[in-house]
KEKOLRO-677901 format. One line per 4 residues: their letters; for each residue x, y, z of N, C-alpha, C. Coordinates in steps of 0.05 Angstrom, whole numbers, plus 32768, in hexadecimal, padded with zeros to 4 digits. Example, Ala and Ser with C-alpha at 12.3 -4.5 7.8 and 13.67 -1.06 7.14 Angstrom:
BEGIN
as	8108 7F8E 809C 80F6 7FA6 809C 8108 7FBE 809C  8101 7FD3 808E 8111 7FEB 808F 8102 8001 809D
***
This chain:
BEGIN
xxxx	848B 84C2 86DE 84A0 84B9 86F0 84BB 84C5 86E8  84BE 84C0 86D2 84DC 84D1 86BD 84DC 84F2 86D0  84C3 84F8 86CE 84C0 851C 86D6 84C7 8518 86F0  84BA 850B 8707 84BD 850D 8720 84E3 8503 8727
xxxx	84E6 84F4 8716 850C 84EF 8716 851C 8501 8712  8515 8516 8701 852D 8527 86F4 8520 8542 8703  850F 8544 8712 8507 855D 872B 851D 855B 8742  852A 853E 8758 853B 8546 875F 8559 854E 8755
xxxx	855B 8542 873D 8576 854F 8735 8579 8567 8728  8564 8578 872C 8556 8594 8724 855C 85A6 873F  8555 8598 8751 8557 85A0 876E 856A 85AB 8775  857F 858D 8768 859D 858E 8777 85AD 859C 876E
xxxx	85A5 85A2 8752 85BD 85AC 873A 85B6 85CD 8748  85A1 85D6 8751 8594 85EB 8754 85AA 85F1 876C  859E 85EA 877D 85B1 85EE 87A2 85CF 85ED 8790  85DD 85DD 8786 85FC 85DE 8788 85F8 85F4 877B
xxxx	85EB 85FD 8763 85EF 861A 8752 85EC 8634 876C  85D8 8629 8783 85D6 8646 879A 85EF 864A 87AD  85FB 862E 87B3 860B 862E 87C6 8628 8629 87BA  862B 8626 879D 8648 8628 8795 865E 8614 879B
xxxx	8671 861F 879D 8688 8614 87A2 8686 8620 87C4  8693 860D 87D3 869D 8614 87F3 86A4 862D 87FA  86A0 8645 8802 86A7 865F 8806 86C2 8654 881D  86DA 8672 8813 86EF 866E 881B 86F3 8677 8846
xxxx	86F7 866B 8858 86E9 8673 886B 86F7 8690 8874  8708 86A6 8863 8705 86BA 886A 870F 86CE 8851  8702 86DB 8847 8709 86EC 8829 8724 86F9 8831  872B 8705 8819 8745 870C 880F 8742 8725 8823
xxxx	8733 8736 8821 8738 8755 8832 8735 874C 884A  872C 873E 8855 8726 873D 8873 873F 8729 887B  8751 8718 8865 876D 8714 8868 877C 8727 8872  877F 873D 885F 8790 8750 8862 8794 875F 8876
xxxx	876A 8765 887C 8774 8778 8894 877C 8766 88AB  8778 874B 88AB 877F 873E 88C1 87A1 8749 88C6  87B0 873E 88AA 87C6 873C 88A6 87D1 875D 88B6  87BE 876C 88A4 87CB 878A 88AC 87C6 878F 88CB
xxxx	87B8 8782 88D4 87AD 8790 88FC 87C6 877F 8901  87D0 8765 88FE 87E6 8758 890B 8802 8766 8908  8805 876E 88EF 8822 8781 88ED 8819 879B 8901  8806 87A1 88FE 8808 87B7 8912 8811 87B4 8936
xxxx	8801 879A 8936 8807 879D 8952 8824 878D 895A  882F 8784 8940 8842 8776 8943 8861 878F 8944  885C 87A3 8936 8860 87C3 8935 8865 87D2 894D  8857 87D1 8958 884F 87E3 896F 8853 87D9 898C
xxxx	8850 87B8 8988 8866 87A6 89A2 8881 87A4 89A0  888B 87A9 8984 88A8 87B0 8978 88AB 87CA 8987  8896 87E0 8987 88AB 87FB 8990 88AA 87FB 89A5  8887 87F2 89B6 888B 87F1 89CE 88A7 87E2 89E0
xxxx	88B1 87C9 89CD 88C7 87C0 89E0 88DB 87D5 89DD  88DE 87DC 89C1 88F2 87F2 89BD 8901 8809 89CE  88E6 880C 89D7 88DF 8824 89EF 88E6 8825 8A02  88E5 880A 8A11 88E5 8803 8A2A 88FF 87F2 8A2E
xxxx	890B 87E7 8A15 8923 87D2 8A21 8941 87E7 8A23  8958 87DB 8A3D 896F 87EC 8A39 897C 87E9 8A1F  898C 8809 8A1C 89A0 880B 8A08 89B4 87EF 8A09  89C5 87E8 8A24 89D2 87CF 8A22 89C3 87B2 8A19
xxxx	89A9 87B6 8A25 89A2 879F 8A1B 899C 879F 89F4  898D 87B3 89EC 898B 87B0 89D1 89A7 87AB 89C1  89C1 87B9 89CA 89D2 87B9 89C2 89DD 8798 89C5  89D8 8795 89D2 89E3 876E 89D6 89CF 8765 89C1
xxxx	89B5 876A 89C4 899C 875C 89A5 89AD 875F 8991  89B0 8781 898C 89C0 8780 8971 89D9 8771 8965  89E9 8770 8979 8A05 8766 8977 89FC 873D 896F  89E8 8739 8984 89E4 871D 897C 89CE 8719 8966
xxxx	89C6 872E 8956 89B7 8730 893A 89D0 872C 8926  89E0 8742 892E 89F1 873D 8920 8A04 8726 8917  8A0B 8719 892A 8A1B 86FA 8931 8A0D 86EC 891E  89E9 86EB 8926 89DB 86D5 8912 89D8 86DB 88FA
xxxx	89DF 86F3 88F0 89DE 8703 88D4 89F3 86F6 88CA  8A0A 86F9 88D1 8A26 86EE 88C5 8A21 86D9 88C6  8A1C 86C0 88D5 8A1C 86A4 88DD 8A0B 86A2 88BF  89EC 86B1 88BE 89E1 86A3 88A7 89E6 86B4 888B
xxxx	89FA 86CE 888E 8A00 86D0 8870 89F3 86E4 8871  89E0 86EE 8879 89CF 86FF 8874 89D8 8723 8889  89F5 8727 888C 89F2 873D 889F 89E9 8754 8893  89E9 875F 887A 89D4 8774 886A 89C0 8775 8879
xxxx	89A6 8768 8879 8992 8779 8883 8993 876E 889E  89A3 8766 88AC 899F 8768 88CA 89AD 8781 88D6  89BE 878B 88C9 89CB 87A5 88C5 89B6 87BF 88C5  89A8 87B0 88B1 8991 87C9 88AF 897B 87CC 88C5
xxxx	8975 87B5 88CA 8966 87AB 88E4 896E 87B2 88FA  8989 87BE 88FA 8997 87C8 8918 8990 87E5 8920  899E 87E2 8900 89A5 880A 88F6 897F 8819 88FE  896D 880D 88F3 894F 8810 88ED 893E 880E 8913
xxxx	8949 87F6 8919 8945 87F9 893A 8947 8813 8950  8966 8819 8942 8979 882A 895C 8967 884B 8955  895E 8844 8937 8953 885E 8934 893D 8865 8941  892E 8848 8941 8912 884E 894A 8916 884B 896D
xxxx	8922 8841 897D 892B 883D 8997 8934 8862 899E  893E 886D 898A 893B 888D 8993 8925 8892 8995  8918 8893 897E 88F7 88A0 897C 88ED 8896 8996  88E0 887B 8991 88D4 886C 89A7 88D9 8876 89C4
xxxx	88F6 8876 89D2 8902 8885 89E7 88F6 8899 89F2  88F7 88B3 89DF 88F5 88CD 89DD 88D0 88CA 89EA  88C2 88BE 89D4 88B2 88BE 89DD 889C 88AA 89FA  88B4 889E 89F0 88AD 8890 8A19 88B0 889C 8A2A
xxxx	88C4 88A8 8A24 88CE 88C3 8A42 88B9 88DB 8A3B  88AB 88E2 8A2B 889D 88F5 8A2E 8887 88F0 8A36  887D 88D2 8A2E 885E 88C5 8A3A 8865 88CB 8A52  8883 88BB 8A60 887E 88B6 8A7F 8884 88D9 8A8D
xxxx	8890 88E8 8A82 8892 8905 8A94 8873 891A 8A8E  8867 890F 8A79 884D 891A 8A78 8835 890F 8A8D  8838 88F6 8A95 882F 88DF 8AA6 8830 88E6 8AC2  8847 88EC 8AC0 8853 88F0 8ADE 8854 890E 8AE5
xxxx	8853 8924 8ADA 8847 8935 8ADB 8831 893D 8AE3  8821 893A 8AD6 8806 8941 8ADA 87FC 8929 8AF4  8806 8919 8AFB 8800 8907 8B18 880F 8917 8B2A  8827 8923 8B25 8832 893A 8B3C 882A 8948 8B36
xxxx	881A 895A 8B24 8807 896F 8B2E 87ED 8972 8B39  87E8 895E 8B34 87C7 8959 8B3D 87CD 8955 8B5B  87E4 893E 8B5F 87F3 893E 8B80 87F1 8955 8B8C  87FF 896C 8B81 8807 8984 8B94 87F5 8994 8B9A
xxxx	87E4 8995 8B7A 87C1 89A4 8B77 87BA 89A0 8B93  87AF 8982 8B98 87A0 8982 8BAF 87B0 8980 8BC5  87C7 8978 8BD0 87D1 897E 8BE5 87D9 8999 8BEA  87DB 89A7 8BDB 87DE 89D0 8BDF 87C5 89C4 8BDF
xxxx	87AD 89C7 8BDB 878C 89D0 8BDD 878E 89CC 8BF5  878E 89AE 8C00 878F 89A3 8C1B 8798 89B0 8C2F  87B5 89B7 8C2C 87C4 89D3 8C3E 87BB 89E4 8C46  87B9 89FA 8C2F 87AE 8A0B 8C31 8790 8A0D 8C39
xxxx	8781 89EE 8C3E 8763 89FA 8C48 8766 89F6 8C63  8781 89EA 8C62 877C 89DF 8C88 8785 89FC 8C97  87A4 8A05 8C8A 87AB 8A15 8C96 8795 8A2E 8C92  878A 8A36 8C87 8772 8A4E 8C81 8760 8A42 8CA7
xxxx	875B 8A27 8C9A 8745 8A29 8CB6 874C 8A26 8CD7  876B 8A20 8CD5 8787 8A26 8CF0 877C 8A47 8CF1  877C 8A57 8CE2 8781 8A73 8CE2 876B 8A7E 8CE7  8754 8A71 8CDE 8730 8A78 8CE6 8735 8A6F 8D02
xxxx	873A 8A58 8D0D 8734 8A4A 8D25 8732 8A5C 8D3C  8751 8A68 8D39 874D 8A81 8D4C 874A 8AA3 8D44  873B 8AA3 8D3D 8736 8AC9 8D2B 8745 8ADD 8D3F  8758 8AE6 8D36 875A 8AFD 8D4E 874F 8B0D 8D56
xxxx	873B 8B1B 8D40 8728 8B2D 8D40 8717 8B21 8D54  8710 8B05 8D53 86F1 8AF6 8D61 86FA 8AFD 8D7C  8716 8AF9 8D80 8728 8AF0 8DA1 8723 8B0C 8DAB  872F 8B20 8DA2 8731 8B3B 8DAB 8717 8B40 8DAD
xxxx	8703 8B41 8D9F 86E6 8B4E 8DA7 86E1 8B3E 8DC5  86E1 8B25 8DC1 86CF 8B11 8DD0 86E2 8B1A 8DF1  86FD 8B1F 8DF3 8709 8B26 8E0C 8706 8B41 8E0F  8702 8B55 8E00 86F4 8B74 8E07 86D8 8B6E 8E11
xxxx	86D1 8B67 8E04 86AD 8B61 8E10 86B3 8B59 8E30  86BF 8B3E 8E30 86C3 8B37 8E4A 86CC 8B4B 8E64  86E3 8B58 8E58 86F1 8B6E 8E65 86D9 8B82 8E6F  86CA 8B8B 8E5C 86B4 8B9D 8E64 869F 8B98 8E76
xxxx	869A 8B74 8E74 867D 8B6D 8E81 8682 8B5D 8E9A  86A7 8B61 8E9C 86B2 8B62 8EBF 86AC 8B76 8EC7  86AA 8B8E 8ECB 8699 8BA1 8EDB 8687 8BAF 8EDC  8675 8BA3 8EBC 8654 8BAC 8EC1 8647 8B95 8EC4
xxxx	864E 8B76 8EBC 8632 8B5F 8EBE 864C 8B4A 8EC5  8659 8B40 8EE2 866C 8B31 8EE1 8660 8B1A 8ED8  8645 8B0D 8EE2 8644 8AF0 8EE1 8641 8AED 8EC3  8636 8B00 8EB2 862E 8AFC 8E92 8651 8AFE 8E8A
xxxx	8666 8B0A 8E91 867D 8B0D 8E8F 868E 8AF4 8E8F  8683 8ADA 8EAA 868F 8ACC 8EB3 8681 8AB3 8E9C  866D 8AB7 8E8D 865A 8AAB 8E7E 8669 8AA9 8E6B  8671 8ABE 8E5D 867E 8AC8 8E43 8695 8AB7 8E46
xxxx	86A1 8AB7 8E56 86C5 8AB0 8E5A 86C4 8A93 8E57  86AB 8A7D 8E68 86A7 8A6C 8E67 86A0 8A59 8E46  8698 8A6D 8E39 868B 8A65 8E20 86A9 8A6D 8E0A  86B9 8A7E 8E12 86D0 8A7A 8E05 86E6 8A69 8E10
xxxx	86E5 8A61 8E21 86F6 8A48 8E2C 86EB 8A2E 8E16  86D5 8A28 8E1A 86C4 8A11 8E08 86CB 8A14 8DE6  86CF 8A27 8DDD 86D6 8A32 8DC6 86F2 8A25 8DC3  8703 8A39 8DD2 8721 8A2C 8DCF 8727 8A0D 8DDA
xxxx	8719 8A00 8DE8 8723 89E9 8DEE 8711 89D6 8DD2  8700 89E8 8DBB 86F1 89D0 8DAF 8709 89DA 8D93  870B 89EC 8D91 8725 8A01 8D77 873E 89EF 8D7A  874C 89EF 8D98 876E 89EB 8D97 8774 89D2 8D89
xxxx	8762 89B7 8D99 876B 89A7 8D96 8772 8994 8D72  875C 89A9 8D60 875F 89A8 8D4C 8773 89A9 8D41  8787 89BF 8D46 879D 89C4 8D3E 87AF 89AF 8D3F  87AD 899A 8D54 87C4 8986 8D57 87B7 896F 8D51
xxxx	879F 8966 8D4E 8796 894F 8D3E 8794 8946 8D22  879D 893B 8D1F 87A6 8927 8D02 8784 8922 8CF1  8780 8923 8CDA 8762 891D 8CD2 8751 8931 8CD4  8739 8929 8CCB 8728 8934 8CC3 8711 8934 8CE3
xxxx	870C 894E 8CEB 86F7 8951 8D0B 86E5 8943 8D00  86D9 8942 8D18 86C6 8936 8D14 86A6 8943 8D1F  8692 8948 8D14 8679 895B 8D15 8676 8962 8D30  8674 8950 8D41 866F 8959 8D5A 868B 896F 8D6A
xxxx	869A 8970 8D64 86AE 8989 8D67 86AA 899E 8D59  86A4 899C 8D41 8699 89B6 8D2E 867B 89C9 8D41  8667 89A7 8D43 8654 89BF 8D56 8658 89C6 8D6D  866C 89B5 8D7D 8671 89C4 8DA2 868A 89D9 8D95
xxxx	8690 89E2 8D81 869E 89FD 8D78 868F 8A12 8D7B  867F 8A06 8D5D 8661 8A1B 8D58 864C 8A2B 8D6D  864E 8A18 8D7E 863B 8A1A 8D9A 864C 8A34 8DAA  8666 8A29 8DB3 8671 8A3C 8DC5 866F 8A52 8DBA
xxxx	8676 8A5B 8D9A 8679 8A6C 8D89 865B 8A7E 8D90  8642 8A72 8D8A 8630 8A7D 8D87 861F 8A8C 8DA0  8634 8A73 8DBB 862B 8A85 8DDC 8637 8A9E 8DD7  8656 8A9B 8DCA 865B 8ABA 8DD3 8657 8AD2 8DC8
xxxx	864F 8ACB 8DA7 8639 8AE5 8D9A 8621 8AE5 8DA6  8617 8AD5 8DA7 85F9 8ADB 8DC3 85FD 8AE7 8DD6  8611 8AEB 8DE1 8616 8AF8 8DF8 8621 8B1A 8DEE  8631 8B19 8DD5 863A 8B2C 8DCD 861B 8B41 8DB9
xxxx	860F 8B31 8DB1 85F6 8B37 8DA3 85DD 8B47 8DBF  85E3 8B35 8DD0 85D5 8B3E 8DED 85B2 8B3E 8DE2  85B2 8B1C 8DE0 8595 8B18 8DE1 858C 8B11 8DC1  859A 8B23 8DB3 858A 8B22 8D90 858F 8B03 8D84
xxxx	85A0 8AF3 8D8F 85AF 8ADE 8D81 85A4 8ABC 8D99  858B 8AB6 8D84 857F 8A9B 8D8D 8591 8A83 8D7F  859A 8A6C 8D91 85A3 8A5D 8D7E 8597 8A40 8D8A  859A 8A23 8D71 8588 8A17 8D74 859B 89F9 8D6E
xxxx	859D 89ED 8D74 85B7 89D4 8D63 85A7 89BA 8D64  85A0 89AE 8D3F 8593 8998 8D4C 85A2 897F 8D3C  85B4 8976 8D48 85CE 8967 8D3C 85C4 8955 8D4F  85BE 8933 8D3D 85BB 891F 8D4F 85D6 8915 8D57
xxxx	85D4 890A 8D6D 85F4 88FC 8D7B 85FB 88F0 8D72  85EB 88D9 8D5E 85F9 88C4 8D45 860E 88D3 8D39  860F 88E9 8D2E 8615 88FA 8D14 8631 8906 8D25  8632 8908 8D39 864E 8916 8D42 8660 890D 8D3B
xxxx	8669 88F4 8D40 867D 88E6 8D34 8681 88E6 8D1C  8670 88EF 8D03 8679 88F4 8CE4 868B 890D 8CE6  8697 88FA 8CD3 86B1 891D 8CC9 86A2 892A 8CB7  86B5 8945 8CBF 86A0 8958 8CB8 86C1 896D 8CB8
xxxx	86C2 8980 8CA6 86D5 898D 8C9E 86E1 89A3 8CB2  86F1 89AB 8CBB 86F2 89C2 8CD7 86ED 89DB 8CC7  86E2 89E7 8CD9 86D6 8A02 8CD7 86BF 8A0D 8CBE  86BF 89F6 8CB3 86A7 8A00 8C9B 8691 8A04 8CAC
xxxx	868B 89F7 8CC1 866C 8A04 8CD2 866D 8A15 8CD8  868A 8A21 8CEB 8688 8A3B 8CF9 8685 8A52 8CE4  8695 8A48 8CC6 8692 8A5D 8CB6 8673 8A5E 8CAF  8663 8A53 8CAA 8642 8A55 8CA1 8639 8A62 8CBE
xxxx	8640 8A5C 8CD2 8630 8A6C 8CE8 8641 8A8A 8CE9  8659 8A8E 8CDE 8659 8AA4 8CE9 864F 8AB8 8CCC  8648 8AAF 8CB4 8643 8AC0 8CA5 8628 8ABF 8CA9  860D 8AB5 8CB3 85FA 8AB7 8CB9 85FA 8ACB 8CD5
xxxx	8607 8AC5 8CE5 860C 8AD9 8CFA 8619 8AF7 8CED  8628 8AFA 8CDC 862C 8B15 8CD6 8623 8B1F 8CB7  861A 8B0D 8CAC 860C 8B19 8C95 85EB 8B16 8C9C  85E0 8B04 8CA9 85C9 8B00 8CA4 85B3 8B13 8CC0
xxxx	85C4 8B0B 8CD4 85B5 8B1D 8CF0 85C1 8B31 8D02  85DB 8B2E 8CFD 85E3 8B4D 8D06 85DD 8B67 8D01  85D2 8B68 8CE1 85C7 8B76 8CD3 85AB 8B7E 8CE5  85A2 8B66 8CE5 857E 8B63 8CE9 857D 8B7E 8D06
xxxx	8567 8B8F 8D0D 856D 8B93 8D26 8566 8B7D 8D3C  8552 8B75 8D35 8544 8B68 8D53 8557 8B48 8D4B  8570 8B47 8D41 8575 8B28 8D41 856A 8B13 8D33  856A 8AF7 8D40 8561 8AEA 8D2E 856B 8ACC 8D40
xxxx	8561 8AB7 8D31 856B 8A9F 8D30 8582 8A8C 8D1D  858A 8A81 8D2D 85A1 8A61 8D19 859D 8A54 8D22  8596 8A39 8D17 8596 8A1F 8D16 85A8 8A0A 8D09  85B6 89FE 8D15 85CC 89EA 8D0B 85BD 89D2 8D10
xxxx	85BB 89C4 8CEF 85AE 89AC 8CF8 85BF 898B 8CE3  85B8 897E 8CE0 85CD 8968 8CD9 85C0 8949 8CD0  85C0 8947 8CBD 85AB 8929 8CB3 85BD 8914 8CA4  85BA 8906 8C99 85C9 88F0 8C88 85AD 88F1 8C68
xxxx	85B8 88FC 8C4F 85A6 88FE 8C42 85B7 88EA 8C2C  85AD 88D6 8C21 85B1 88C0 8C07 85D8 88BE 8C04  85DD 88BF 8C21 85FE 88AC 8C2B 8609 88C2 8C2D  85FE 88E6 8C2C 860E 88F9 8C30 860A 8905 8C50
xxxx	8622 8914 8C5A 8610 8923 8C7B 8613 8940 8C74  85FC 8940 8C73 85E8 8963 8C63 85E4 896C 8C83  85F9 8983 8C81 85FD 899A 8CA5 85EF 89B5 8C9B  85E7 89C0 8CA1 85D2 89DA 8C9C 85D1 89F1 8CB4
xxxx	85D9 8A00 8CAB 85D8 8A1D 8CBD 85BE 8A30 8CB2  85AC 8A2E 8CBA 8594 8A3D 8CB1 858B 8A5E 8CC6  858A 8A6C 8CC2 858C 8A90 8CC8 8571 8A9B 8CCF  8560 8AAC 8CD4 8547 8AB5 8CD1 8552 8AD9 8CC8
xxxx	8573 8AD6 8CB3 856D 8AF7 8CC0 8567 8B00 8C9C  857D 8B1C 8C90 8566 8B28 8C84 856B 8B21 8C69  8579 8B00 8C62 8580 8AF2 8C4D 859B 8AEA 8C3F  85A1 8AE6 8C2D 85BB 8AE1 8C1F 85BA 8AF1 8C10
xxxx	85D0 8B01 8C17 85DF 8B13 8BF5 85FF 8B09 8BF4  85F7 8AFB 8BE1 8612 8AF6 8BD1 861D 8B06 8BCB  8630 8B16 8BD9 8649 8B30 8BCF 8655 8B2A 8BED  8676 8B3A 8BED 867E 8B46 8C00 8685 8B2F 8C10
xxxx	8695 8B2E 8C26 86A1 8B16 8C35 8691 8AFF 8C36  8677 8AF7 8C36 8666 8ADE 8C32 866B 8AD0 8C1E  866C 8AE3 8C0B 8673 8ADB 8BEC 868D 8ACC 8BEF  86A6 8AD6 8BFB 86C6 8AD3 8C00 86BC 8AB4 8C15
xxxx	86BA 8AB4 8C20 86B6 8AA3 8C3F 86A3 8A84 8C28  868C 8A8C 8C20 8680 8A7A 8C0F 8692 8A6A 8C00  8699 8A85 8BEE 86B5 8A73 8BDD 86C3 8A61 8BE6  86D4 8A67 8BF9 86E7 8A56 8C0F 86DD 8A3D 8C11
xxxx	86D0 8A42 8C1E 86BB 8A1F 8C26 86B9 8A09 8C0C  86AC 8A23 8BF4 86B2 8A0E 8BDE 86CF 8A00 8BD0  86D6 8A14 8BD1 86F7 8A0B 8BC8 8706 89EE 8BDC  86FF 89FA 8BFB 8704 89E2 8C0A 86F1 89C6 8C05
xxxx	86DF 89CA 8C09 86CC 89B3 8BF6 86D6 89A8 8BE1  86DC 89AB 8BD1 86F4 89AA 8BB5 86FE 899F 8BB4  8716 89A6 8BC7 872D 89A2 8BD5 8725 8982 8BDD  871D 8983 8BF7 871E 896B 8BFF 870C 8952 8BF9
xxxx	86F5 895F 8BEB 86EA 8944 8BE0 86E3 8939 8BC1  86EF 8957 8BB5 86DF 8951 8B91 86C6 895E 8B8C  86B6 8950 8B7D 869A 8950 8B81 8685 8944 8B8B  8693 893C 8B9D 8688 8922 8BAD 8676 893D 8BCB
xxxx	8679 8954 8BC8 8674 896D 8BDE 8670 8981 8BD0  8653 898B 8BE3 864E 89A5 8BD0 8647 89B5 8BEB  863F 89D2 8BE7 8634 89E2 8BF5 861C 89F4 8BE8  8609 89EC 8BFC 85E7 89F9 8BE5 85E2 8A0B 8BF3
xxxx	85E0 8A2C 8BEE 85CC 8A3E 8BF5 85B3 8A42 8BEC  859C 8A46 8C06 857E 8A40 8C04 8571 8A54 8C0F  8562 8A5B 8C05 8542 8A71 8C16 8538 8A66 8C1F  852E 8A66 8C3F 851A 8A53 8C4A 850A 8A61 8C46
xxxx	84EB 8A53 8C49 84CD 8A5E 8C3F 84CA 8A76 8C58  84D7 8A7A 8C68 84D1 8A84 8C82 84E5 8A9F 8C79  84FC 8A9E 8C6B 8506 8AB6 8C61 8520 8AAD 8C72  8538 8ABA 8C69 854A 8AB6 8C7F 8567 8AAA 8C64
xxxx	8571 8A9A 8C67 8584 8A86 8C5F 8593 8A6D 8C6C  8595 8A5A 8C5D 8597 8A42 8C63 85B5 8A3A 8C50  85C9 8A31 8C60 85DA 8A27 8C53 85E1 8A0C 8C5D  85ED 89F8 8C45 85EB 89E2 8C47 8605 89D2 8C42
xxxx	8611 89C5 8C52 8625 89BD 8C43 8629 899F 8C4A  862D 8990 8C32 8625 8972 8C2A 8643 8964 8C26  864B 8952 8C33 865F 893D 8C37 865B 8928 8C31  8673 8915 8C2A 866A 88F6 8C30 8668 88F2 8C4C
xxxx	8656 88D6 8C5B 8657 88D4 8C6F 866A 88C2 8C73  8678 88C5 8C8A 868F 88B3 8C8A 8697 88BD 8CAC  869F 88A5 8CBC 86A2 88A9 8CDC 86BC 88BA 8CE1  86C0 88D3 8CE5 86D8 88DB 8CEE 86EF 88CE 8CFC
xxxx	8702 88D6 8CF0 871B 88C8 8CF6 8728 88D8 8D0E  871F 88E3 8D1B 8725 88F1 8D3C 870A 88F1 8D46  8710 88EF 8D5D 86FD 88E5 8D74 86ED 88FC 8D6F  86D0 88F8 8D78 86BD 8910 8D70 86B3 891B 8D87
xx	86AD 8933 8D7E 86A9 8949 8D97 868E 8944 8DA6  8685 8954 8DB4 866A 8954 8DBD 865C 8975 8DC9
***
């Protein structure tokens, strides 16, 4: 019984020997750095006000540091506390004004970046809208096929009326067209190389009517049809086909100009005209827009160009 008695105070003496005296609830270093993270930020809300408060106002702090300095005897280091301030209120200053003109900088350049991008892609496609070169051929042709083929003549004239009334109005509308003006462009555009091609030039448009009303960028289609029309089958002899077609693929509207003629070579104005498109892509949406060149299995080229979908903000063509 003696044995079984002096087992719990064997026990106990044991545990107080494991568990000690009360541990302190936070050690000496993890004091300090407490101590040290608080001067810091107590530091650095000091310069930040530094930084940011007026010269008159600090100057009134100081003057009333000083008052309570004398009042308690102590104006020595409130003196120093002034002198130590005004110094750091330069530093601090200097470098506030350089955060905020570095800040504000680079937000006015990124500003101007894209509004010159923006300018300059609109005015580029004001300047495509009407080609002079396109105008002059397309009214010599006409001129000529008044006195050998009038009604194909009177055809032609008709299909550039449709052209300029789907082109002008661009010019004076605010926003972004909207698809169905891009293809009653494309269309007129493509009667009157068919007519100018005389037979070689099939064309095919399979844009559902939902989809007209998405905006859709001005002139990036006519540019994909006309470099398929002069890189891809003008070349060809016997011609060829285009197809303009138009889908909604995972919230984007993917427009496609696809060719049958004798492929894509990247060089020489396609190359220039391609570029463009991308840069305007760029321009107005980020990377939120791309443009994909493709080989169809059938041979030919397929170009693609992918937007967000979103309802045009001008009435849409048809």
């Amino acid at each position: 019984m003696s044995t079984d008695q002096r087992r719990p105070d064997t026990g106990n003496a044991a545990g107080r020997g494991e568990s000690g005296p009360a541990a302190p609830p936070m050690g000496f270093r993890q004091a300090l750095a407490e101590i040290r993270k608080g001067i810091l930020v107590l530091w650095w809300s000091f310069f930040d006000w530094l930084a940011v408060i007026s010269w008159k106002a600090l100057l009134l702090v100081a003057f009333l540091g000083l008052v309570l300095g004398g009042f308690l005897g102590r104006p020595g280091p409130v003196l120093v506390l002034i002198i130590v301030s005004l110094i750091i209120k330069v530093v601090a200053r200097g470098k506030r004004r350089a955060e905020l003109t570095a800040s504000e900088a680079t937000r006015r350049a990124e500003s101007e970046q894209l509004e010159r991008a923006v300018l300059e892609a609109r005015m580029a496609a004001l300047q495509a809208q009407i080609e002079p070169h396109f105008l002059f051929n397309t009214l010599a042709s006409i001129d000529q096929l008044i006195l050998s083929d009038p009604p194909r003549a009177s055809r032609m004239q008709q299909s550039l009326i449709r052209y300029l009334r789907s082109a002008l109005p661009q010019m004076r509308e605010p926003g972004r067209p909207a698809l169905g003006q891009q293809v009653a462009l494309s269309v007129a555009f493509l009667d009157i190389m068919g007519m100018r091609m005389e037979g070689r030039l099939q064309s095919v448009v399979n844009v559902p009517d939902g989809l007209k009303s998405a905006g859709f960028p001005s002139m990036m289609l006519q540019t994909l049809v006309e470099n398929a029309i002069k890189h891809g089958l003008e070349p060809k002899p016997e011609g060829g086909r285009i197809e303009i077609g138009a889908e909604v693929v995972d919230g984007q509207l993917a427009v496609h100009v696809q060719d049958t003629g004798i492929g894509f070579m990247p060089k020489g104005e396609v190359g220039v005209g391609l570029a463009n498109v991308r840069e305007r892509l760029q321009a107005l949406y980020g990377g939120r827009a791309e443009l994909i060149i493709s080989v169809p299995p059938a041979g030919g080229t397929c170009a693609t160009i992918k937007v967000p979908y979103e309802v045009a903000s001008t009435s849409a063509g048809t």
